[in-house]
N, C-alpha and C positions, 0 to 999 in steps of 0.2 A: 615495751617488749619488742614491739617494732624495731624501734630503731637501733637498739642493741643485737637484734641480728643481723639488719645489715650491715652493723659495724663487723661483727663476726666472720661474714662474707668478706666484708671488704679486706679486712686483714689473712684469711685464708686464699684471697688472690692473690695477694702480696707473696705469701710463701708460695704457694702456682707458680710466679712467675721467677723465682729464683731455682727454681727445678734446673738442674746439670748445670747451673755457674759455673766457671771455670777458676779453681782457685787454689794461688800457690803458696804453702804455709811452712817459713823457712824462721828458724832459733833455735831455742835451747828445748831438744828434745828428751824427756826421762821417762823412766819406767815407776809408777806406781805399785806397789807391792802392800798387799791388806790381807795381814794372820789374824784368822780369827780363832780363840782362845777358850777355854772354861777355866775357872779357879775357885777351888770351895777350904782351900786352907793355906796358908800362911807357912812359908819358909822356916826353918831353924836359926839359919845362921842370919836373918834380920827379918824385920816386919817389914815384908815384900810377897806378891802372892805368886803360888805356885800354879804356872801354867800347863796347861795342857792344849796345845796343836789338835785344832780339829779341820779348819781350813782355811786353804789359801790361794786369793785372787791377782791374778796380776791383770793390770791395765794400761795404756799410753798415759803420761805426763806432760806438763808442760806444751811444748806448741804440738807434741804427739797427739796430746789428747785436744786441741783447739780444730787438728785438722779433723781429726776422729768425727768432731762435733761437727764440721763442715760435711760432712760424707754422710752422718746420720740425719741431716735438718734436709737435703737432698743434695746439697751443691756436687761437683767434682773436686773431692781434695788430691793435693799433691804433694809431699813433706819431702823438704831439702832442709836435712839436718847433719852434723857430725853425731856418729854411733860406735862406742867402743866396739872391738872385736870379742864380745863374750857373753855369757850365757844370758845374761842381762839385755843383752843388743839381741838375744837369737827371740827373746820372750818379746820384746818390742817391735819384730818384724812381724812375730805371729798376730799380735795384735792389730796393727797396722793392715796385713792382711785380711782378718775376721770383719774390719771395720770398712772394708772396702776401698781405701786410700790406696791413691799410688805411691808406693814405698822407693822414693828416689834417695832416702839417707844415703849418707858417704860412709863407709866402716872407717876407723882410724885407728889402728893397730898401736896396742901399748899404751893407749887414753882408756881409761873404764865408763862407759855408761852412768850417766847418774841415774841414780837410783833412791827412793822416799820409800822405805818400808816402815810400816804402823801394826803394831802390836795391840789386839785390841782381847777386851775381857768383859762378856756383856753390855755389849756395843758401845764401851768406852775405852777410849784412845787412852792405853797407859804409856806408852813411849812411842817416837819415831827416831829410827837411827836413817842418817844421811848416807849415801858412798857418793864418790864422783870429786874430783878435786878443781873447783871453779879456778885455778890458778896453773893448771896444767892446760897450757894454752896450745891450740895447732902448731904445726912446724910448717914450713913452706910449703913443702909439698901438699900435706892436706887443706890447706890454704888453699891450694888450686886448682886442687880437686873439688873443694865444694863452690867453688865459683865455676868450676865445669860444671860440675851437676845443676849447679842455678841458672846457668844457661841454656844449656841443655831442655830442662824443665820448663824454663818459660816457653819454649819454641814450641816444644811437645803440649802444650795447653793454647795453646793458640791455634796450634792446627786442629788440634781434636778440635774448637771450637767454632772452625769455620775461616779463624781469622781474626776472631775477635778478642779484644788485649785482654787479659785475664787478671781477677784480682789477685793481691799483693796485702798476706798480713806477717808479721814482723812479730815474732815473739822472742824479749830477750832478757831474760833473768839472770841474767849472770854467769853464768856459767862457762862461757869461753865458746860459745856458737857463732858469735858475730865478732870476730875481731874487726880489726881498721879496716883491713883490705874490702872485708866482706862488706860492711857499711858502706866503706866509699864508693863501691860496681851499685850499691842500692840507690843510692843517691843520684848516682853519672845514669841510672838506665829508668827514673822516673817513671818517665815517659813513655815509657812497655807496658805501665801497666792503666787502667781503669780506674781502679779503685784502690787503694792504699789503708790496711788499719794497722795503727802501731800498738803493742801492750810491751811497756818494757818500766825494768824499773827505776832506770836513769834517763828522763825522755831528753834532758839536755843532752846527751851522746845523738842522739837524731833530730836536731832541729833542722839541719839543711833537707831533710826528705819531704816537707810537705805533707804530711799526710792525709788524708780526706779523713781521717779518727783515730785520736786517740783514747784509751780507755782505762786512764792512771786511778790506783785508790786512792781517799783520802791521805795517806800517810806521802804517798808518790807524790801527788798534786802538792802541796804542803813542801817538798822536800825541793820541789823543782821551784815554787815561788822564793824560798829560802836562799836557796842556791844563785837566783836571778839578782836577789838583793845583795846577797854576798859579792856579784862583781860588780856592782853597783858600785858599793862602799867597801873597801877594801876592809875594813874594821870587822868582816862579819863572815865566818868563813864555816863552812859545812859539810860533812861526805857523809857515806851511807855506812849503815851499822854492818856488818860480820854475819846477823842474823839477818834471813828472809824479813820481811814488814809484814809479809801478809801471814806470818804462824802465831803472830801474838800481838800484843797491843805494837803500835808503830815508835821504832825508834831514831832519833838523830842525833847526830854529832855534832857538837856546835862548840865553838867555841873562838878566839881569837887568833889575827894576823898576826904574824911575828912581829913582836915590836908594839903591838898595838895597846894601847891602855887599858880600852873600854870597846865596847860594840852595844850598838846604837838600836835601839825596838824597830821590830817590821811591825808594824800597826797593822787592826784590823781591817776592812775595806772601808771605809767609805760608803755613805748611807746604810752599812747597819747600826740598827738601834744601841747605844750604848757606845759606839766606838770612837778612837780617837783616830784624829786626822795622821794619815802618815808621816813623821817627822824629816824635817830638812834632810838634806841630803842623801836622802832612803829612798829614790823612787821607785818601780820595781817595772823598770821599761827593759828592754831585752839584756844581754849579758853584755859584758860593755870592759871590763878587765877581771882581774883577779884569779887568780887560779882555782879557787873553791876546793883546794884541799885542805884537811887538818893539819895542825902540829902537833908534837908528842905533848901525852899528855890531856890533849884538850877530853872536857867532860862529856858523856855520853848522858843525855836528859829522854825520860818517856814521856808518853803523850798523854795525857791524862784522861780518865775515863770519857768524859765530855766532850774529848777532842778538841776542846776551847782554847787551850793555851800549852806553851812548850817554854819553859823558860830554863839558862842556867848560866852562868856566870856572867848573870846580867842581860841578858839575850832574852827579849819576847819574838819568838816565829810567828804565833797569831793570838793576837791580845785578847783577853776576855773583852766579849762585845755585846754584853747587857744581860739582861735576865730576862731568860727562857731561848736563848741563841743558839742553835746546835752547828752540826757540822753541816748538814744539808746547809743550813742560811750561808754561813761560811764560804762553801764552793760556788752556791749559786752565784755571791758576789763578785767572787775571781774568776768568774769561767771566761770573762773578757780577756784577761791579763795569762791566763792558760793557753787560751787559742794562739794569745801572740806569742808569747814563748815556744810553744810548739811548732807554728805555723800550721796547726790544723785549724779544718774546717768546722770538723766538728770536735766535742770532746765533752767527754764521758764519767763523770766523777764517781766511781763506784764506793757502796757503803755498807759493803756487807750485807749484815739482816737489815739494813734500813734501805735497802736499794739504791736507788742512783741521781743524779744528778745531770742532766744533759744541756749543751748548749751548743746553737749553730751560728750562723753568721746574722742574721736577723734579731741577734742580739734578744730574744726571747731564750728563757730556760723550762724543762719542763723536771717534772720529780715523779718518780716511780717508787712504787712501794715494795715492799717486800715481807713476808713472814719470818718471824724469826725460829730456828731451826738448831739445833744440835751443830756444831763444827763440824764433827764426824761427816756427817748429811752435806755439807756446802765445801766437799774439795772438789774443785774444777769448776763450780757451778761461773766463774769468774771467765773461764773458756767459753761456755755455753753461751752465755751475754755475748761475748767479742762474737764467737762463730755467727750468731744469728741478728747482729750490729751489722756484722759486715756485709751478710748476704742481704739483705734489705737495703742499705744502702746502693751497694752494686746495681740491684734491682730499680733503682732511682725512684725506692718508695719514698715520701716525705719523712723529714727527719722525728715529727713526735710517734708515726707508725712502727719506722726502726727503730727505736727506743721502746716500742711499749712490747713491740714481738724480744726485741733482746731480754727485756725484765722477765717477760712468758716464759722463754727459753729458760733463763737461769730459776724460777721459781719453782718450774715444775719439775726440775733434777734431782731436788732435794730430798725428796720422799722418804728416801733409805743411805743407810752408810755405802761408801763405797765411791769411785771418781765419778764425776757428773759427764752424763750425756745426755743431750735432749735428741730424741729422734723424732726426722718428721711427722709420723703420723701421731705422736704425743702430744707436740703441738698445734695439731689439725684439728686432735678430739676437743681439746684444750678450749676450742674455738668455735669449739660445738658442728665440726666437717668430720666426715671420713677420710682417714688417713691414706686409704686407697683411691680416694678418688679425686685426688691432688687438690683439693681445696670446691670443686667443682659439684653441681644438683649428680644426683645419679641419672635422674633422668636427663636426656639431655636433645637438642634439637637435632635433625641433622647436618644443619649448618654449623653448631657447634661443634659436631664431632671432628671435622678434621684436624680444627687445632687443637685441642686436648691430645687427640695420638701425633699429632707432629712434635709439641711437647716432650709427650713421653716419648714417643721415641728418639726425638734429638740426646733423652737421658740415657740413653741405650737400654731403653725396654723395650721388651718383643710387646707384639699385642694379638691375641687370641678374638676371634670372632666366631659368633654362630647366632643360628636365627631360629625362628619355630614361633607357632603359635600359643602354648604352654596357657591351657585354655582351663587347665583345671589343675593346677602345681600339687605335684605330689613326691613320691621319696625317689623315686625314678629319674624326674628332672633334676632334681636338687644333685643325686650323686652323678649325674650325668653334668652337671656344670660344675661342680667341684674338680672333676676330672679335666674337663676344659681349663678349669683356669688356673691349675696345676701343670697346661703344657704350655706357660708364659706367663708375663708379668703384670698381664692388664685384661681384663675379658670385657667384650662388648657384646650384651645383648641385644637381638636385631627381633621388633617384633610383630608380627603382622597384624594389622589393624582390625577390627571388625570389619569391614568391608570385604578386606582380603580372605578372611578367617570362613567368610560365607560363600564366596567363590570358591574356596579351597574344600569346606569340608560338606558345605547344605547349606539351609534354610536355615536349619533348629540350631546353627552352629553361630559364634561362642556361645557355650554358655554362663561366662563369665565377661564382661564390656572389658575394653581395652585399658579403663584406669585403676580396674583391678588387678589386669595380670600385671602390666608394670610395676605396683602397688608392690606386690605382693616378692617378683624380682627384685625388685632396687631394696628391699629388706633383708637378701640376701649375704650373709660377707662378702664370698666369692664372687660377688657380681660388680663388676666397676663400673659400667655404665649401661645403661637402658639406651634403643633408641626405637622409635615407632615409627615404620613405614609402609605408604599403602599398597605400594603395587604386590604381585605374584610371586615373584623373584625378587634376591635381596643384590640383586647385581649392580644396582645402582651405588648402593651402600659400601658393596665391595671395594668397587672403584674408590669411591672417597677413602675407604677406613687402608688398604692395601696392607689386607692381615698377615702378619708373619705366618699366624696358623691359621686355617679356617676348619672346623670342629663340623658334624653333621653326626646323627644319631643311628644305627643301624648296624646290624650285622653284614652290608654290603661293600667289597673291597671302596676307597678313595678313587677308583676309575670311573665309577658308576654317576657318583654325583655329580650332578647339572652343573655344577658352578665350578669344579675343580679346573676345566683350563683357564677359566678366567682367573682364578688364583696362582694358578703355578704361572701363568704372563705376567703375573704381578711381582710374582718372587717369591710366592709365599706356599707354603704346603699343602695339603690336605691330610687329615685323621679324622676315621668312623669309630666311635663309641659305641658300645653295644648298650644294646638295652636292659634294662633291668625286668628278669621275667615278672609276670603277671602284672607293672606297674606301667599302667598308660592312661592316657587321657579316655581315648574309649573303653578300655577294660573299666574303667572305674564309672561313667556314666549309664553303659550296661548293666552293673552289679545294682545299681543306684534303683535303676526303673527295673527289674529282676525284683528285689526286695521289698516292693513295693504295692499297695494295693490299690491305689490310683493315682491321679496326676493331676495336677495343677495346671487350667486351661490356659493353654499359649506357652508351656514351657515345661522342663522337666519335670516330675514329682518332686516336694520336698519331703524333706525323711526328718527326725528330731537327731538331737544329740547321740544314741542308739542305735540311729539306722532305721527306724519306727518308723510309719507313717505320720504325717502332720497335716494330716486334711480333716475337716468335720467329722468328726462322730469316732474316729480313733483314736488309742493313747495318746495324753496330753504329753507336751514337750517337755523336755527339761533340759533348765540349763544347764552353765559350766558347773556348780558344786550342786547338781542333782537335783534343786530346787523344781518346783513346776513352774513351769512360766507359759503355756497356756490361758487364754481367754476363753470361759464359754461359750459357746455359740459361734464360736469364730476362727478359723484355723490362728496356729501359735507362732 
């Protein structure tokens, strides 16, 4: 149990420390559109059911919703995408907006937005209609507009970041978001960026980019080692089907060179059980001739359930390779032969409900698991993975840590129907942290504090401070720090030690120890972080924390309090809270010994459950369900 928390920890630093990444997320942008339906009878004019409109979601798409997931996990997203001019593009800015992204899209007048609308009826998907026509390609002009915008945008994330080169993911589905122009400025400007993740569904169109991660599915991986073979051997020639791969089982096109007789097996790898050796003149080392387009005609074959084999007019893509072989073993074999084609680092073999597939340059692979889930439940959970691949990476966490937070990410989207997004503090609880308190103890030292608020405020959070002895928590404190940390984004309690607590208020004062009140704090929502310090004044603390806001409790104007120049020198403000009448710490230890018929030598009277005395010889106590719980002879 040990040691499964501080694996927990360890990977909740991991996301701590990818807090405000700088990250720009440029492709094929669409709008998600989800009608949800009732139907309790059947049509006339066919056995088709009759719907009824009860609601309807829109959400980001495609790299929309990849940056979306970037914004939500904490990074800084930034989307340089083409966007029709219409009512479709106005819903996908509002989104873009809600999710916190900088919305740098290019409008492109007279292009429609794509758009994936799903029609569902007791939360199953009876039809999706497509818009958006992936062959209505930019015209020069918007051509150079979005290489403006991409310019632009890289410069604008650098500086927001100090300086520092920002990541670079690449999403391109086809759609006509990345033309030539666009790839080849990606390609020529590397070097701008840190970190680099590719998801695209032709990773042969990007091999000169290098990327630090690609993140292809099975059917993708599969289509690119095909493709690699095909200019291999000219005999063996392949393109991508018409439909998406990733809406239903994976499809390809295969079939023969002009002229050609016959086309030759890709064999399965090498040292799987069962497989045969790659046949002569089939190696499958980088592209090397052939065009790898079709001819009219050529057959269109599916992938079989299995994944194991793809065969048709005489063509094996991957040969059955023994009994009990799935697709995981499969990818894990070629992740070698992946990387090289790609020229990534890393690369990511995605599998659906069976999770993934990873492998680095240390020629180790690791396997992630997954639940399996409804389709409905796992649209985008595919973005989720990449967003939270990349930010780890970026973070220069080890590559089986990025992989097992990317699986976290996409596992946990799935929940309910609707586009996947993991937000950070999803994946903090996930990890068994608080989502507010970035991966971090709530209590915390005060050596520790200044970097956790340098953190957060490099993400551009304000951070709220206040202090006090809160010696006996009661509903008065609580709405009094609620209110605090409702004027910014981080609240630090500052709290005075016993020591201090006894200079300040008596002898007989706390009467609660120091690892209580904190205790009792840090259980708080509203409270981000604890910290305990001895002296009289929290000026020392101020200094370190330099609170946007500093909070104090009291009906008296912000002029009066002690600490207010030192915070306005700081930069930061002052606000008095009023008190909540009759709830105080001394009002309530008064009422306490008031109600009471004696006291307990060396310290306040104890009372029962009631309010009753709990000394010798008066009503026994009772507990929480009323029970007695009293010793005779001996107070309870």
């Amino acid at each position: 149990m040990a040691g499964a928390a501080a694996e927990e920890r360890r990977l909740a630093t991991v996301v701590e420390s990818w807090l405000g990444r700088p990250v720009l997320v440029i492709g094929d942008a669409m709008l998600d559109e989800w009608r949800f339906a009732e139907s309790d009878r059947l049509c006339r004019e066919a056995p088709a059911p009759v719907l009824t409109l009860r609601r309807r979601i829109s959400a980001a798409g495609g790299a929309a919703n990849t940056a979306v997931n970037v914004a939500a996990l904490g990074g800084r997203a930034v989307l340089v995408a083409p966007v029709g001019a219409d009512v479709a593009g106005d819903e996908l800015h509002d989104c873009l907006d809600r999710a916190g992204v900088w919305d740098r899209t290019v409008a492109q007048p007279g292009r429609h937005t794509p758009v994936k609308r799903r029609m569902l009826a007791g939360n199953q998907i009876l039809l999706r209609e497509d818009s958006g026509d992936p062959d209505d390609a930019l015209d020069g002009d918007g051509v150079q507009r979005l290489l403006t915008a991409l310019e632009c945008a890289t410069e604008e994330l650098r500086a927001a970041a100090g300086g520092e080169a920002p990541t670079l993911v690449v999403c391109d589905y086809g759609l006509g978001a990345l033309p030539a122009p666009v790839r080849a400025w990606l390609v020529a400007a590397r070097d701008r960026y840190a970190t680099i993740a590719l998801d695209a569904h032709d990773l042969a169109d990007w091999r000169g980019l290098a990327p630090t991660v690609v993140t292809p599915s099975f059917a993708e991986a599969t289509r690119l080692l095909a493709r690699a073979a095909s200019r291999t051997d000219s005999h063996l020639h392949l393109d991508h089907p018409a439909a998406d791969p990733a809406d239903g089982p994976s499809e390809l096109s295969v079939g023969t060179a002009p002229g050609a007789a016959g086309s030759p097996a890709v064999a399965a790898p090498a040292g799987v059980p069962g497989a045969a050796p790659p046949p002569a003149g089939v190696p499958l080392g980088p592209p090397t001739g052939g065009t790898g387009e079709p001819t009219p005609g050529e057959d269109r074959v599916a992938m079989t359930g299995d994944g194991l084999s793809v065969t048709g007019t005489g063509v094996t893509v991957s040969a059955l390779a023994g009994e009990g072989v799935d697709r995981a073993v499969l990818a894990e074999a070629r992740l070698a032969e992946l990387r090289a084609h790609t020229g990534a680092d890393v690369v990511a073999v995605t599998l659906d409900t069976e999770g993934a597939v990873v492998g680095g340059a240390d020629g180790a692979s690791r396997r992630s698991h997954s639940t399996p889930v409804p389709a409905s439940h796992a649209v985008g959970a595919g973005d989720a993975y990449l967003a939270a691949m990349t930010l780890a990476l970026a973070a220069t966490a080890p590559l089986p840590t990025a992989a097992q937070l990317a699986q976290l990410a996409a596992t946990i989207t799935v929940s309910d129907t609707g586009t996947c997004v993991c937000r950070r503090e999803d994946l903090l609880r996930a990890l068994g942290a608080r989502g507010d308190d970035a991966g971090h103890p709530v209590l915390v030292a005060p050596d520790e504090l200044a970097a956790i608020v340098e953190t957060q405020r490099g993400a551009g959070r304000s951070v709220v401070f206040t202090n006090g002895c809160f010696d006996v928590l009661h509903p008065g404190h609580v709405r009094y720090l609620e209110q605090a940390r409702a004027l910014g984004d981080l609240l630090v309690v500052a709290v005075n030690s016993d020591g201090s607590v006894r200079r300040l208020k008596g002898p007989d004062r706390p009467v609660n120890p120091v690892e209580d009140r904190v205790a009792l704090l840090a259980a708080l929502a509203c409270v981000d972080h604890v910290v305990i310090f001895e002296e009289d004044s929290p000026a020392d603390l101020i200094e370190v924390v330099r609170p946007d806001v500093y909070v104090k409790g009291g009906d008296y104007p912000p002029e009066m309090v002690p600490e207010a120049p030192l915070v306005r020198r700081l930069g930061g403000q002052v606000r008095t809270l009023g008190y909540v009448p009759d709830r105080s710490t001394s009002a309530i230890i008064d009422r306490i010994r008031a109600h009471g018929h004696g006291t307990v030598p060396g310290g306040p009277e104890r009372v029962d459950a009631r309010g009753r005395s709990a000394v010798p010889g008066e009503p026994e106590q009772v507990d929480a369900h009323g029970s007695t719980a009293s010793t005779p002879g001996r107070p309870a």
